[in-house]
C-alpha positions as MATLAB code, in Angstrom:
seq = 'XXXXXXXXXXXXXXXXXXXXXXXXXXXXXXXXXXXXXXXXXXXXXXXXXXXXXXXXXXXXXXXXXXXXXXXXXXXXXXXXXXXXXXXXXXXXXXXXXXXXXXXXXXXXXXXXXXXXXXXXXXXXXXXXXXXXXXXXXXXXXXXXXXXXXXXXXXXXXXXXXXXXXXXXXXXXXXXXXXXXXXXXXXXXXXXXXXXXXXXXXXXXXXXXXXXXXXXXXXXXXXXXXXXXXXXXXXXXXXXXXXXXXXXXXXXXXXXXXXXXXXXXXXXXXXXXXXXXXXXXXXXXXXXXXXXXXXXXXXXXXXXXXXXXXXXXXXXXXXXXXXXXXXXXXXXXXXXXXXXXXXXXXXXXXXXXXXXXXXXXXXXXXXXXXXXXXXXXXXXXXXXXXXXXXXXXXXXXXXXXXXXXXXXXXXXXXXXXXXXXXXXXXXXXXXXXXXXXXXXXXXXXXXXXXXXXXXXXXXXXXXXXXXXXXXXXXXXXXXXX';
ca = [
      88.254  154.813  107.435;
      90.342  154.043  104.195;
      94.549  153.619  104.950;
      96.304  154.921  102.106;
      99.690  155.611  103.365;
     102.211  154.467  100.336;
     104.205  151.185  101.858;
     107.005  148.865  101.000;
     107.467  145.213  102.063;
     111.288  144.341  102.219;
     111.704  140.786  101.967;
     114.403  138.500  101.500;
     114.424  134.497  100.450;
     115.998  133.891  104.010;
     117.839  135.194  106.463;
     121.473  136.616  106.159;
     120.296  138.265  102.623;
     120.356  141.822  103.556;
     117.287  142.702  105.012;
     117.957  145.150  108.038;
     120.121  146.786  105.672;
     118.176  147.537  102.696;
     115.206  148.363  104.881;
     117.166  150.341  107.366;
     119.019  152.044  104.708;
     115.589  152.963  102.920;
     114.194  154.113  105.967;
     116.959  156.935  106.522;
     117.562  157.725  102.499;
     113.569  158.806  102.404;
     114.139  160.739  106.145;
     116.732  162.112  104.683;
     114.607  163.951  101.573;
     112.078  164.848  104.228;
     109.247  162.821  104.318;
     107.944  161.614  107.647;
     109.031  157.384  107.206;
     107.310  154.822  109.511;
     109.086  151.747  110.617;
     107.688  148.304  110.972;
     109.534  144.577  111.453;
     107.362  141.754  111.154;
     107.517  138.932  113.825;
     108.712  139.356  117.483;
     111.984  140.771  116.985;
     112.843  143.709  118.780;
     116.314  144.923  117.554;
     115.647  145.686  114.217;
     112.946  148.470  115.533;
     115.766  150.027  116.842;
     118.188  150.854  114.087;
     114.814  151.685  112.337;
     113.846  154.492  114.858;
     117.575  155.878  114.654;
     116.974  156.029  110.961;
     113.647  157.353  111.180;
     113.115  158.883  114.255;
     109.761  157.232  114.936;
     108.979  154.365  117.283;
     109.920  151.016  115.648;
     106.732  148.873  115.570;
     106.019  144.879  115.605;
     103.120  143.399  113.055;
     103.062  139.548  114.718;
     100.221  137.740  113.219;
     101.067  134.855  115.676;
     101.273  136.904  119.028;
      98.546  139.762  117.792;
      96.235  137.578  115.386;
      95.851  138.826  111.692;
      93.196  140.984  112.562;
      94.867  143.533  114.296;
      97.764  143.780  111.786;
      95.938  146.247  109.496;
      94.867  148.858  112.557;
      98.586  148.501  113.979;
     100.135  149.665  111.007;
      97.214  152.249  110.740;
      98.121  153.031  114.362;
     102.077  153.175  113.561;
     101.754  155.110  109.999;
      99.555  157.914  111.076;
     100.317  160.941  109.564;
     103.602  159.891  107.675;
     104.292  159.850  104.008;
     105.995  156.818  103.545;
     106.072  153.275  105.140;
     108.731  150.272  105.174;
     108.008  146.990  106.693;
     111.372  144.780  107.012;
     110.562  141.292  107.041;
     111.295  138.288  108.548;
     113.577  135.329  107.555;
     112.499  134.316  104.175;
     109.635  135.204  102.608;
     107.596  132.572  102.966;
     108.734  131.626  106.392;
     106.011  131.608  109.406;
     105.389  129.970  112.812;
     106.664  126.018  112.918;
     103.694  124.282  111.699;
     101.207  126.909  110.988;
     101.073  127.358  107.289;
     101.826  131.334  106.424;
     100.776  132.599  109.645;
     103.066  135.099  110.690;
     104.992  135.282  107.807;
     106.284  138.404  105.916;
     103.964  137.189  102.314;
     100.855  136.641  104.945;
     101.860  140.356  106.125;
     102.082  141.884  102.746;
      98.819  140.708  101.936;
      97.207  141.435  104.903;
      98.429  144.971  103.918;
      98.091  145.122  100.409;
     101.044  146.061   99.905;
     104.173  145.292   97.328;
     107.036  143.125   97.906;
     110.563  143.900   97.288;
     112.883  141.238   97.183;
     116.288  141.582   98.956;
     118.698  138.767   97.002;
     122.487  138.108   98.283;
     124.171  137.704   94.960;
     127.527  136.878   96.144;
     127.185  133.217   94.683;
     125.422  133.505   91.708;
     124.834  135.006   88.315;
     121.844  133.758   85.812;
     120.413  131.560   88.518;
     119.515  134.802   89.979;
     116.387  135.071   87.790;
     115.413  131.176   88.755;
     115.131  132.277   92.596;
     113.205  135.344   91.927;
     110.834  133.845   89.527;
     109.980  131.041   91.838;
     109.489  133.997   94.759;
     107.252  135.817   92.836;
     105.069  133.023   91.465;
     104.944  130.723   94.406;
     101.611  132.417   95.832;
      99.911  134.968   93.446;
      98.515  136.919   95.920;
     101.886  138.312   96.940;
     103.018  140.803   94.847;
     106.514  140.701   94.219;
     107.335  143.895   92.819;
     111.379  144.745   92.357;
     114.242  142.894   93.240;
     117.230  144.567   95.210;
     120.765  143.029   94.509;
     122.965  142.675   97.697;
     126.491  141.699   97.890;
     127.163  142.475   94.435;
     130.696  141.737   93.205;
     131.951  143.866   90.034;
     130.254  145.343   87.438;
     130.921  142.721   85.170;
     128.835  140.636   87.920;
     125.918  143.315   87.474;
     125.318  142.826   84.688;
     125.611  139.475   84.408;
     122.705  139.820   87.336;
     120.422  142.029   85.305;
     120.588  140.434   81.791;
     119.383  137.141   83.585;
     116.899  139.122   85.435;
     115.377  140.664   82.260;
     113.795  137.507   81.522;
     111.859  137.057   84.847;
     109.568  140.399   84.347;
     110.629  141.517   87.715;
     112.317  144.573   87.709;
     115.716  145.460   89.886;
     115.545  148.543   91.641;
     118.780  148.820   93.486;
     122.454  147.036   92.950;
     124.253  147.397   96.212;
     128.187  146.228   96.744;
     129.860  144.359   99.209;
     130.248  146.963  102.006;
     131.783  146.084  105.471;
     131.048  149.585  106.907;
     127.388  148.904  107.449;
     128.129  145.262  109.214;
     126.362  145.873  112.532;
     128.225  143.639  114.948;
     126.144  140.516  116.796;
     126.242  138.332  119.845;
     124.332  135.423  120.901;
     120.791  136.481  120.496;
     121.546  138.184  117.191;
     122.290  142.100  116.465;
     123.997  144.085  119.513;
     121.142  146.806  120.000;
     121.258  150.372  119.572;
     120.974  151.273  123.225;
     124.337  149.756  123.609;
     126.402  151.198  120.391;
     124.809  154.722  120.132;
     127.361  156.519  118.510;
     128.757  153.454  115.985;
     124.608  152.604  115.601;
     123.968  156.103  114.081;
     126.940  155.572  111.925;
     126.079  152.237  110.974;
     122.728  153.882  109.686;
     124.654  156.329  108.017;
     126.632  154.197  106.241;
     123.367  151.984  105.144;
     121.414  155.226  104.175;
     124.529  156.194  101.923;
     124.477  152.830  100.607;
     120.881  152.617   99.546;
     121.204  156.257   98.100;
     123.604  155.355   95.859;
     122.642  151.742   94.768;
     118.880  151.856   94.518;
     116.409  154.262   92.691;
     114.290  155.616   94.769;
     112.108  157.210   92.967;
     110.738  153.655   91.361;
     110.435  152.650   94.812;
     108.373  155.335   96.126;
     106.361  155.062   92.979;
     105.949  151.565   93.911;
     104.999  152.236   97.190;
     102.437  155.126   95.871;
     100.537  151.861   93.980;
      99.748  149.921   97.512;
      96.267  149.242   97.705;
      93.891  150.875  100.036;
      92.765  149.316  103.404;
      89.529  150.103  104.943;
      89.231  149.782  108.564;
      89.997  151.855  111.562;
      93.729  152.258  113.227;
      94.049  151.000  116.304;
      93.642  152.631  119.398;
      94.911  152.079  123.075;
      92.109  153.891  124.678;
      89.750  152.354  122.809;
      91.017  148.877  123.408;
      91.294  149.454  127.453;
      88.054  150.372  127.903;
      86.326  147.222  125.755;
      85.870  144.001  128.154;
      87.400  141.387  126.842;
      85.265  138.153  127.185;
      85.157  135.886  130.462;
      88.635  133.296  130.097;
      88.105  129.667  128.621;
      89.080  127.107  131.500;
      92.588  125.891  131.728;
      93.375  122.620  129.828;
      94.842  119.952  131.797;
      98.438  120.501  131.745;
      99.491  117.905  134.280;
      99.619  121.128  137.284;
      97.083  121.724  140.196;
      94.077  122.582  139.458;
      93.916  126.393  139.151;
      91.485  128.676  140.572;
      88.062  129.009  139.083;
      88.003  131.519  136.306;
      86.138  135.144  136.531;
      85.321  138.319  134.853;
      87.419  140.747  134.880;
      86.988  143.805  136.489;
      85.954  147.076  134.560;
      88.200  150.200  134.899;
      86.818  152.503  138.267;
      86.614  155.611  137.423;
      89.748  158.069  137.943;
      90.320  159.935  141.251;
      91.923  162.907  141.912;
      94.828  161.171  143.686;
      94.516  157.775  141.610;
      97.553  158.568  139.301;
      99.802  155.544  139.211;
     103.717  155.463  138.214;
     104.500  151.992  136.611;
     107.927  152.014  136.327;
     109.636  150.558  133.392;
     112.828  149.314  132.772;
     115.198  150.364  129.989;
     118.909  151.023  129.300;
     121.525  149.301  127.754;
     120.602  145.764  129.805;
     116.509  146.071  129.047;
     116.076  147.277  125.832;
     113.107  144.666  124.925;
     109.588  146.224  124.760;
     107.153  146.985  122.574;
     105.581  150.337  121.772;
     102.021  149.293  122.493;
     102.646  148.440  126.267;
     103.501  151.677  127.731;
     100.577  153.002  125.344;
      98.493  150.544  127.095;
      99.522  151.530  130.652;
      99.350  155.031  129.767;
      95.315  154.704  128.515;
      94.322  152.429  131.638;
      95.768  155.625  133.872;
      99.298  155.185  135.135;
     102.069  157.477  134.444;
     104.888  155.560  132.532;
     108.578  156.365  133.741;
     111.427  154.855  132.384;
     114.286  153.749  134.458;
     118.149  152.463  133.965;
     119.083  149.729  136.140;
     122.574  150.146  135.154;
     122.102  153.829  136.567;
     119.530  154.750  138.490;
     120.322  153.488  142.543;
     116.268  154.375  143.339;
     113.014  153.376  141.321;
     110.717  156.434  140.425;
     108.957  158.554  142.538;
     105.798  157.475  143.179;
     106.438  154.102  142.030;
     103.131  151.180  142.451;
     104.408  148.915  139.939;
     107.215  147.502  137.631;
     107.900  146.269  134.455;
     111.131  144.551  133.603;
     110.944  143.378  129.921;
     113.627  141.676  128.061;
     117.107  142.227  127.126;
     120.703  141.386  128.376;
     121.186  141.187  131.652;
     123.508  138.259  131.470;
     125.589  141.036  129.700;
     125.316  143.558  132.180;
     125.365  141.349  135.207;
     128.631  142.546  137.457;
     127.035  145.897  136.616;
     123.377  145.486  137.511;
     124.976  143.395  140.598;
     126.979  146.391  141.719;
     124.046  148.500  141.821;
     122.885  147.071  145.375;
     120.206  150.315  146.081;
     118.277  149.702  143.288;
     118.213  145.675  143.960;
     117.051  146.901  147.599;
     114.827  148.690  146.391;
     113.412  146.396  143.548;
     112.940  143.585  146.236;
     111.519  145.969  148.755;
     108.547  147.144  146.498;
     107.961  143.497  145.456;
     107.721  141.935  148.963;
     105.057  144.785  149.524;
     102.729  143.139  147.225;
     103.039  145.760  144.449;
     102.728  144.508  140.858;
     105.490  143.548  139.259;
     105.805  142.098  135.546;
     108.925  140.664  134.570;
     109.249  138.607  130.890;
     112.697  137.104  130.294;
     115.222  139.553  131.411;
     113.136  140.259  133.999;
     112.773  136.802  135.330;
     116.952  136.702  135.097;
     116.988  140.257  137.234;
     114.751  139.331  139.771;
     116.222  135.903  140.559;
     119.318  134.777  143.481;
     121.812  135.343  141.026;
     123.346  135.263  136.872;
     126.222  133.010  137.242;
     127.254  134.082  140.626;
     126.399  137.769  140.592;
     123.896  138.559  143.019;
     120.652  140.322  141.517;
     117.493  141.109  143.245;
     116.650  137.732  145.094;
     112.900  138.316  144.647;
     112.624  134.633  143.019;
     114.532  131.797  144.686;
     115.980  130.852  141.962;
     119.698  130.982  140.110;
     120.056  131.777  136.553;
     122.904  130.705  134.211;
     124.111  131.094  130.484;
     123.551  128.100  128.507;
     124.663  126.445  124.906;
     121.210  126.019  123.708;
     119.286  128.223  122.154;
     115.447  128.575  122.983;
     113.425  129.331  120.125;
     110.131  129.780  119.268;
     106.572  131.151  119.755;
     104.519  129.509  122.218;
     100.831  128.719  122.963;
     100.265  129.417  126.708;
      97.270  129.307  129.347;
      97.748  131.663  132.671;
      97.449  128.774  135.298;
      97.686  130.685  138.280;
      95.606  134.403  139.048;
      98.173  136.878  138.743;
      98.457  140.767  138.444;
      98.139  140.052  134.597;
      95.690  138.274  134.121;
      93.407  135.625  135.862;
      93.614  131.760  135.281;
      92.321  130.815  132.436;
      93.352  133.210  130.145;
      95.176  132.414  126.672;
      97.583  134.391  124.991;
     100.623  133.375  122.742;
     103.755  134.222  123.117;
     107.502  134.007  122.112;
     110.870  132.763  123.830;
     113.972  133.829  122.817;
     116.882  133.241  125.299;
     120.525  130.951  126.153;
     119.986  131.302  129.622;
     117.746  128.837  131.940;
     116.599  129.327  135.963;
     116.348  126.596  138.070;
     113.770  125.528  139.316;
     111.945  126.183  135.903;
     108.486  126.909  137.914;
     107.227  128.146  141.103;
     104.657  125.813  143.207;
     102.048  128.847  141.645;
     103.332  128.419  137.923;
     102.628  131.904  135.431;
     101.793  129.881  132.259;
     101.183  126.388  131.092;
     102.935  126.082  127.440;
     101.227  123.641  124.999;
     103.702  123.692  122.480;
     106.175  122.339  121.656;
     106.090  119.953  124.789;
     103.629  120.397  127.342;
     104.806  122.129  130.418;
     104.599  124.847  133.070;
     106.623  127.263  133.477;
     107.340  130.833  135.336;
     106.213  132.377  138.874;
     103.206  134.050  140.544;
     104.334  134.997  143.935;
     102.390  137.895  145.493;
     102.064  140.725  142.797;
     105.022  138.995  140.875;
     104.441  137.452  137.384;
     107.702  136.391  136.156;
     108.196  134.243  133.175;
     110.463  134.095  129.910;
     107.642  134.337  127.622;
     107.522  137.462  125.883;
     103.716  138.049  124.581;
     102.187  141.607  122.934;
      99.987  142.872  125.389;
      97.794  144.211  122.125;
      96.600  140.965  121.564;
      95.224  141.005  125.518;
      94.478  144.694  126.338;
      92.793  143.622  129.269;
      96.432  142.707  130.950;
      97.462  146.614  131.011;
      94.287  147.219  132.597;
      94.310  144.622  135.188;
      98.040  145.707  136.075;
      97.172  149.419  137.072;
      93.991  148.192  138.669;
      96.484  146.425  140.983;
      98.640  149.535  141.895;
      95.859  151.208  142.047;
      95.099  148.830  145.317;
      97.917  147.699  146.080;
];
């Protein structure tokens, strides 16, 4: 199979440049003339993805070379960009910016190339004139494998300060391809994780994306970047495929390094998928809403392939889980937000702890941990977990190297995935006596809690990587 859908790599030198609103402003100016635009973010974040679906109106997508591997970039954007005319793929702090000690890996250049595809670099000009050209040239020669195609101005001044921008410019053989002005309409307000998400601004989100699309129309030619785009080199290689992924056995787990914890249980095989009954459909319920708006695309595609029926649910709203409900998932999002409101709702707590103490599988990253604990500060959540959670000052940051140490309804001890934390709130204790993960970097230590069909934990890992975990869960309601 050759991948040939035209792409775009929006990249910035670092973070605060412009990024979410070039690419987000790109994203709805091409909607806008009609052409069918898929969205991708590179790294873990899962914000972004949602301004780009409201600009789009296609599922925001992840491409994690950390959490996925590099080898499954290619066939997730294959999977993503089926069928559409166009592609943009915001990046992720600077260019050149990966996981803490690994090199490129995960970066937006290690992306790019793993696409083939051309760069275009978002520069905050607010501070600068001829120096401009110094930046971009050392961008775009740093690594020549990453093709560094146009430069977009942000944060431009006057017009006097233009072209004081593009004269310099001229000299570094890198064209500019948009010249956008200060413009505090398309400021998307932010909070202690980063952007407020979509699920919780609707109304000013769309016109927030508006304003961007407007933005982008007027500053930046789009013609020269779809012609850009059109250049992208082919890929060869076949999109990925949930189905497909379910039904491969992954390979027996590695044992479980030493990690200072009890010994965990032998590892095993896993089991292969039984065949479908007439009865055997199985609701996983999954939490969304203004408090959970963390997830990624591929999980409910996952869940959906291995058999169950995927219903979303608002905690915030809904005082009963779905009919039919065998299992949960609670990804992340804001609950410390939203906690006097997901504490008033007392039926669905009841009912959250209910189908939890009846064994059924729940899987709860982050938010989830938060909801299913005593309490947030004070407010009383489900109790599932005895333990408290609280806000904190510090910021925890960072992907993570982890081992399952304890069987679970995930996965069975032994097995490795990587994942990410991103969170200012801590439970105490930090572990249960049956811990979900042992975390190798950047200290050694347990952490989470596998308590009868319950995996709780804060890190947040892309079930893509592991399909094996989707399949394994709906096993589980299947018998539970």
């Amino acid at each position: 199979m050759v991948i040939s859908v035209p792409r775009l790599v929006i990249a910035a030198p670092s973070s605060g440049s412009g990024k979410t609103t070039v690419a987000t402003g790109l994203m709805a100016a091409f909607a806008s003339r009609g052409l069918a635009v898929s969205p991708h973010k590179v790294g873990p974040d899962y914000i972004d993805p949602g301004y780009h679906a409201l600009a789009t109106g296609r599922m925001g997508r992840n491409l994690d070379a950390y959490l996925c591997g590099t080898e499954l970039i290619a066939p997730l954007f294959a999977h993503g960009a089926r069928g559409c005319d166009l592609a943009v793929v915001e990046g992720v702090m600077g260019l050149y910016d990966g996981a803490a000690g690994e090199g490129e890996l995960a970066s937006t250049a290690q992306v790019a190339k793993l696409l083939r595809a051309p760069v275009v670099l978002v520069v905050d000009a607010s501070s600068q004139s001829r120096s401009v050209a110094a930046l971009v040239h050392g961008f775009a020669s740093w690594d020549p494998e990453v093709r560094v195609s146009g430069v977009i101005l942000n944060k431009v001044g006057s017009s006097r300060h233009e072209e004081m921008l593009r004269e310099a410019l001229d000299e570094s053989g890198v064209p500019v391809l948009g010249c956008l002005r200060r413009a505090a309409q398309v400021d998307t307000p932010a909070r202690h994780l980063g952007l407020v998400p979509v699920a919780e601004r609707r109304s000013d989100a769309v016109d927030a994306v508006g304003a961007m699309a407007e933005q982008v129309r007027r500053g930046c030619d789009l013609d020269a970047l779809y012609a850009l785009a059109r250049g992208a080199g082919e890929l060869s290689g076949a999109a990925w495929d949930a189905a497909a992924a379910v039904v491969s056995s992954p390979p027996p787990p590695l044992p479980v390094p030493s990690l200072g914890a009890a010994a965990p249980r032998p590892p095993h095989r896993p089991e292969r998928p039984r065949p479908q009954t007439p009865d055997g459909l199985r609701v996983v319920a999954v939490a969304g809403g203004a408090a959970f708006t963390f997830s990624y695309a591929e999980h409910a595609e996952l869940l959906t392939a291995a058999g169950a029926e995927v219903v979303t649910f608002d905690p915030l709203r809904d005082e009963q889980l779905p009919d039919g409900t065998r299992g949960l998932v609670i990804g992340g999002g804001f609950p410390e937000v939203y906690a006097p409101e997901l504490s008033a709702n007392e039926p669905l707590r009841k009912a959250v702890a209910e189908l939890a103490f009846g064994g059924a599988p729940v899987a709860a990253e982050c938010a989830g941990l938060l909801y299913l604990s005593r309490d947030i500060d004070g407010q009383p959540m489900c109790g599932v977990l005895d333990v408290s959670a609280r806000m904190s000052e510090r910021l925890t940051l960072g992907y993570r190297d982890a081992v399952a140490v304890s069987d679970s309804a995930l996965a069975v001890a032994g097995t490795r995935m990587r994942g990410h934390e991103f969170h200012r709130t801590v439970v105490e204790p930090g572990a249960g006596a049956a811990p979900a993960w042992g975390v190798r970097a950047p200290e050694r230590r347990v952490e989470g809690f596998v308590q009868q069909g319950v995996h709780a934990s804060y890190l947040h890992t892309h079930w893509a990587s592991q399909p094996g975990v989707a399949r394994r869960f709906v096993e589980r309601c299947r018998t539970s």
